[in-house]
N, C-alpha and C positions, 0 to 999 in steps of 0.2 A: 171410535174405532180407527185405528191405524190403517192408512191404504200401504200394504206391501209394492206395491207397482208405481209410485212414483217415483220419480225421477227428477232432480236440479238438474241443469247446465245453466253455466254463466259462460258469458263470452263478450269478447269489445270489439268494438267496429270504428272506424275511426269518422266514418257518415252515417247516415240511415239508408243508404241505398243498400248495403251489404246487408245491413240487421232486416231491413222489410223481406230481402231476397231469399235470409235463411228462414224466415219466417213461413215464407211462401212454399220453401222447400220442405218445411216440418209437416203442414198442412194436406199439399197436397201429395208428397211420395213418401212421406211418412203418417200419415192419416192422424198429427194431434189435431187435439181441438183449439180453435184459435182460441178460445176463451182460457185454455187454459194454458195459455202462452204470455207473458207478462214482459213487457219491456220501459228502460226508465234511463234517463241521465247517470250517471256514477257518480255526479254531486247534488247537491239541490238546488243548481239555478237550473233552470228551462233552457233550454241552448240547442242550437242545430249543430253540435261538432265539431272539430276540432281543424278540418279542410275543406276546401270550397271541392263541390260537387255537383254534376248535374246541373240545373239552371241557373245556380250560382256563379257556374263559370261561363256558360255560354249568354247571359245578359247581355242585350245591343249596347246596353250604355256601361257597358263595366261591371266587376261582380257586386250582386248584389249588396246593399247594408242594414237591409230590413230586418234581418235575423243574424243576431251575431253569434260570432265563432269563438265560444268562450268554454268550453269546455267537454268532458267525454260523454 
């Protein structure tokens, strides 16, 4: 049986800080369910994104290279 009440959105972020944030925002002031919230890379490598962000840029010793910036 078809659910008439779903809904897509796609959308890109260029970190995870923004995607976590709207995610946050779906949840709680929009009351989805996090499970039915799905988030993924726009290729198939595994990647933190595209610009250094958050602890990446604030590192004592330079930004991070543990996780590279190879894609959306």
């Amino acid at each position: 049986m078809a659910d008439d009440g779903v809904q897509t959105i796609f959308a890109t972020f260029e970190t995870c800080e923004p995607a976590d944030l709207a995610i946050e925002h779906l949840v709680q002031q929009h009351g989805v369910e996090r499970a039915d919230l799905f988030v993924q890379s726009k290729g198939e490598r595994n990647t933190s994104g595209i610009a250094l962000s958050g602890g990446d840029v604030s590192h004592s010793n330079g930004p991070r290279d543990d996780a590279v910036l190879r894609g959306d």
